[in-house]
matplotlib code that plots the C-alpha trace (Angstrom):
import matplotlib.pyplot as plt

x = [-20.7, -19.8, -23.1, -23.4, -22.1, -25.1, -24.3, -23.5, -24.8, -21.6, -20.9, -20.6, -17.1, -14.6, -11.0, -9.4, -7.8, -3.7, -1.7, 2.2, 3.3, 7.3, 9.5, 8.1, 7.6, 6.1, 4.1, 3.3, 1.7, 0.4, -1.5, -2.5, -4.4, -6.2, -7.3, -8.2, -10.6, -12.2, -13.4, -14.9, -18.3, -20.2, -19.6, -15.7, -13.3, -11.3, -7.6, -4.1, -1.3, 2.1, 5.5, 8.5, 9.8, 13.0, 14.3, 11.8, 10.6, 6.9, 5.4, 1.7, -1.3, -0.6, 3.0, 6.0, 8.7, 11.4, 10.8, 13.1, 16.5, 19.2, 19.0, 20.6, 19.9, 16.6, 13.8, 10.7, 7.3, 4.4, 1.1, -2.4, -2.4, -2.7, 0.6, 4.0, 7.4, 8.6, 10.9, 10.5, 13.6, 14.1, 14.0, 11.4, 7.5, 4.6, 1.4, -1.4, -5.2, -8.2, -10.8, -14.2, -14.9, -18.6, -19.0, -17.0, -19.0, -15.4, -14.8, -11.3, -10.4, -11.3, -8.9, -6.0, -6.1, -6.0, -3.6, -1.4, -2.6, -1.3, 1.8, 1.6, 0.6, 3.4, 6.0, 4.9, 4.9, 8.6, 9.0, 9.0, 7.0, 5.7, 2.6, 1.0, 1.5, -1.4, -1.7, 1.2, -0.6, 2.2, 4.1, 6.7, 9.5, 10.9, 10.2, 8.2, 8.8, 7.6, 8.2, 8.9, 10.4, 13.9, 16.8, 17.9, 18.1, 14.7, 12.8, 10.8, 11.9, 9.1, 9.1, 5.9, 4.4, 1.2, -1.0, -4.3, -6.6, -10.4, -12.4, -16.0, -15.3, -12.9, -9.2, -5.8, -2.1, -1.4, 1.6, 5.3, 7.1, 11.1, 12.4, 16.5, 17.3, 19.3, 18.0, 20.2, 17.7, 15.9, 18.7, 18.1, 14.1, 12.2, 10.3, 6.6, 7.3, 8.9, 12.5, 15.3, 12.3, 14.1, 13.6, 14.3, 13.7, 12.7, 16.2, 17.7, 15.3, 16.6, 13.9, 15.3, 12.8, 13.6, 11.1, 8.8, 7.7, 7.7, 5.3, 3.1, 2.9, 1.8, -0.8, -2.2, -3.0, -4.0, -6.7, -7.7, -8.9, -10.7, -12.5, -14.3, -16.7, -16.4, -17.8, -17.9, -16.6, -13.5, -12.2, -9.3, -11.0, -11.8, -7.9, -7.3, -4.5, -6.1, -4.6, -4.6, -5.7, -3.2, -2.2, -5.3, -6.5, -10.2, -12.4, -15.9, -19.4, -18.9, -20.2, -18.5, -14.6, -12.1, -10.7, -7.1, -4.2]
y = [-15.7, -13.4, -11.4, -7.4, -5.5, -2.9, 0.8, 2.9, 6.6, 8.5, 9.1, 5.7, 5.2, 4.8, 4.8, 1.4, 0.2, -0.1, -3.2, -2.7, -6.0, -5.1, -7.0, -10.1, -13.3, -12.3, -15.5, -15.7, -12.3, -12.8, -16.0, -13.4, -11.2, -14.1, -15.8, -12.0, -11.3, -14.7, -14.7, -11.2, -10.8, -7.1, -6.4, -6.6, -3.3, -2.5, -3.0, -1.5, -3.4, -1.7, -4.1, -4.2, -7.5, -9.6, -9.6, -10.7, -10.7, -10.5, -11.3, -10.6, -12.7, -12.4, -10.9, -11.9, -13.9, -12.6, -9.6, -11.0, -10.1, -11.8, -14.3, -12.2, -15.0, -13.5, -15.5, -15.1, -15.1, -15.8, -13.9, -12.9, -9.1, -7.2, -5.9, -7.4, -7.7, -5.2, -6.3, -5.6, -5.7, -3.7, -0.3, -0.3, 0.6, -1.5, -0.5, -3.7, -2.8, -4.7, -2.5, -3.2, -0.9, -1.6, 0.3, 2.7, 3.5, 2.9, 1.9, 0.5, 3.6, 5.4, 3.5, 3.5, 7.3, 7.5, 5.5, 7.2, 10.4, 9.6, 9.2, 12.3, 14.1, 12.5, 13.6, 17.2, 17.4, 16.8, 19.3, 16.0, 17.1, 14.0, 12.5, 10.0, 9.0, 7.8, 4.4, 3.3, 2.9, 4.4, 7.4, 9.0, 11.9, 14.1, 15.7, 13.9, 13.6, 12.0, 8.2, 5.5, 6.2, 5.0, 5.9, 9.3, 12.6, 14.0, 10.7, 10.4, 7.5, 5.8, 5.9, 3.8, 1.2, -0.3, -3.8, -5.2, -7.8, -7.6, -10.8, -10.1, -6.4, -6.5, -5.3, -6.8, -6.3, -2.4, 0.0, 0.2, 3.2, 2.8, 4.7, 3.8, 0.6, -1.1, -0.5, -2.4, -5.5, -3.2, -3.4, -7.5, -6.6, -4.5, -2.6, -3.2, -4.6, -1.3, -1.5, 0.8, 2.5, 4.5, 3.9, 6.3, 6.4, 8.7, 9.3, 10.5, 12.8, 14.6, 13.1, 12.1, 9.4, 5.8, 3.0, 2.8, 6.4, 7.1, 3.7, 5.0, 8.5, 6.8, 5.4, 7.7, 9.7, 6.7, 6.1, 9.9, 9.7, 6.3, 8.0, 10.0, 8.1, 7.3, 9.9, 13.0, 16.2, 16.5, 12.6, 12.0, 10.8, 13.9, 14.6, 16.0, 13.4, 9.8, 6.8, 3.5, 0.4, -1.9, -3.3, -4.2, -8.1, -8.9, -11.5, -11.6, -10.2, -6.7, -5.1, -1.7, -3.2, -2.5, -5.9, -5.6, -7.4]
z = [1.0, 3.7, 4.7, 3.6, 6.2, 7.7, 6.7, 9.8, 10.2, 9.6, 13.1, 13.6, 11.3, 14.0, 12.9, 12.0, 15.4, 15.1, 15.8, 15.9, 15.1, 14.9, 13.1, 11.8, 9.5, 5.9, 4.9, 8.8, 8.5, 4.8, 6.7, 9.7, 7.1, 5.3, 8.5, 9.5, 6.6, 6.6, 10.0, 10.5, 10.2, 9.8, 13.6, 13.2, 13.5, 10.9, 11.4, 10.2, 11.6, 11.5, 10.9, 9.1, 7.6, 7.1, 3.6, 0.6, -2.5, -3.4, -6.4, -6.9, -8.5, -12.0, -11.4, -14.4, -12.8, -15.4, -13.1, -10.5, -12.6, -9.9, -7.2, -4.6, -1.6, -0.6, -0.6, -3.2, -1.9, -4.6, -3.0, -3.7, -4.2, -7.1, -9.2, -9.8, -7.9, -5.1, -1.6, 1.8, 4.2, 7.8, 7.8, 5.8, 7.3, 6.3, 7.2, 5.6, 5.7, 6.7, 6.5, 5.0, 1.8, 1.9, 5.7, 5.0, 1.5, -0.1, -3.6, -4.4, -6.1, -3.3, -0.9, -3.1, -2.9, 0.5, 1.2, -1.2, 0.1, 3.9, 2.5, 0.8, 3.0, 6.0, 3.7, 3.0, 6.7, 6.0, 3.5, 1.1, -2.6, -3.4, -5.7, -8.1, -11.2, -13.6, -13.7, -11.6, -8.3, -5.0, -4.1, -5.8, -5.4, -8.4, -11.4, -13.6, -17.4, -20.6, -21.0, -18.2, -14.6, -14.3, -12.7, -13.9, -12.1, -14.8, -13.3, -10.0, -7.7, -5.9, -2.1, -1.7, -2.8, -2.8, -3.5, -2.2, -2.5, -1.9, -0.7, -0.5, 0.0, 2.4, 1.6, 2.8, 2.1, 2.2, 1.8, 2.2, 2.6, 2.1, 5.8, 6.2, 4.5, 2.6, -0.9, -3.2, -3.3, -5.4, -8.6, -8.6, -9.8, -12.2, -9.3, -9.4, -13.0, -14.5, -15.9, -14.5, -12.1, -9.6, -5.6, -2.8, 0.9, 3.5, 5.0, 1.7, 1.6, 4.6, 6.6, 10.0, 11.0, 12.4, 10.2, 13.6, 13.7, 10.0, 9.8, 13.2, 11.5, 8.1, 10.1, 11.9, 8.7, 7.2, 9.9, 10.4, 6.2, 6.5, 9.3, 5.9, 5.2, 1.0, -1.5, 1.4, -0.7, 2.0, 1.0, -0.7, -3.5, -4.7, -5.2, -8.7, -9.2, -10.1, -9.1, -11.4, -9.4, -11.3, -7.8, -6.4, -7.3, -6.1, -6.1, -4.4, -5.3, -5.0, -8.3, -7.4, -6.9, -9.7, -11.3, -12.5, -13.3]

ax = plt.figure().add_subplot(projection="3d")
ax.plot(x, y, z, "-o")
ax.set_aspect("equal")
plt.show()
């Protein structure tokens, strides 16, 4: 058992350093994050590393196969986070997080919210209106209305999405947020397990923003709201919109982490 990190005065929450990893290998990276979180101790910085992958399919912990509808030639990685099915692929930004909740005086629903609210706020920046919706942890763009997304105009579409896992109270896997890529790997899955759940990107949004600095924007907003330390009345989690935890798997001894799927 990993020992209990020491709590820090406030002023002593740096920001989580960034790594821009560029394009690279997703089990390669998946392996980067476990060795990550196993090895640091109390004294280790938190981390957000920023990358884009090749095309693949992910499918979380307890994640349905039948969600995978077609085999389209990209490859299916099984994985360790939280939720079901989703795809990465280039032009797509993917910003994982390796911070540890207990130092920063996070609970899990705390750090879903802001990482949902970086996104959030990123693409109001952008003149983007985006937000949650209950229960189906990520980002979305649209009108909302009764019944499951999917793909017509009265839907949302989801622009982000999100999984983690927590080991001994330390959090890995992160967010993706669709920039300019090709999204039609998206119609061979039920996206993050729902059926006919619309997807959207950045660019047809009218955002003009290559996946490098939309994913070192995400960041940086990312990093400036886990520099809050959890609970302080100016934190994201104090947003009026909630945001389900569906996504996030954990194991460990933390009484305080939310156990889903």
């Amino acid at each position: 058992m990993a020992p209990i990190p020491p709590m820090l005065p406030l002023a002593d929450l740096a920001p989580p350093r960034l790594r821009e990893l560029g394009q690279v290998d997703y089990r390669a990276t998946w392996q980067a994050m476990i060795d990550f979180t196993a090895a640091r101790t109390a004294e280790t910085p938190d981390e957000l590393w920023l990358c884009e992958h090749p095309p693949v399919f992910t499918l979380g912990q307890a994640g349905r196969p039948e969600h995978l509808l077609a085999d389209i030639g990209v490859p299916l990685v099984n994985i360790d986070r939280g939720g079901q099915i989703t795809y990465h692929g280039p032009g797509q930004a993917v910003v994982y997080v390796l911070v540890d909740l207990t130092r920063r005086r996070l609970k899990v629903r705390e750090l879903v919210l802001r990482i949902e609210q970086a996104a959030i706020d990123l693409l109001a920046d952008y003149g983007v209106a985006a937000g949650r919706i209950d229960g189906a942890p990520g980002v979305y763009v649209g009108e909302r209305s009764a019944g499951t997304a999917g793909t017509d105009a009265a839907h949302p579409a989801k622009i982000a999405a999100l999984g983690l896992r927590i080991r001994n109270g330390r959090s890995y896997h992160g967010v993706s947020l669709n920039v300019d890529m090709d999204l039609s790997p998206f119609a061979a899955i039920n996206p993050c397990g729902y059926a006919g759940l619309a997807v959207t990107q950045t660019r047809d949004q009218g955002v003009d923003l290559t996946s490098h600095a939309a994913g070192l924007a995400l960041a940086q907003r990312l990093a400036t709201l886990l520099a809050v330390p959890g609970g302080a009345p100016n934190s994201a989690a104090h947003s009026e919109n909630s945001a389900g935890s569906d996504n996030v798997q954990n194991s460990g001894r933390a009484e305080n982490l939310e156990v889903t799927d």
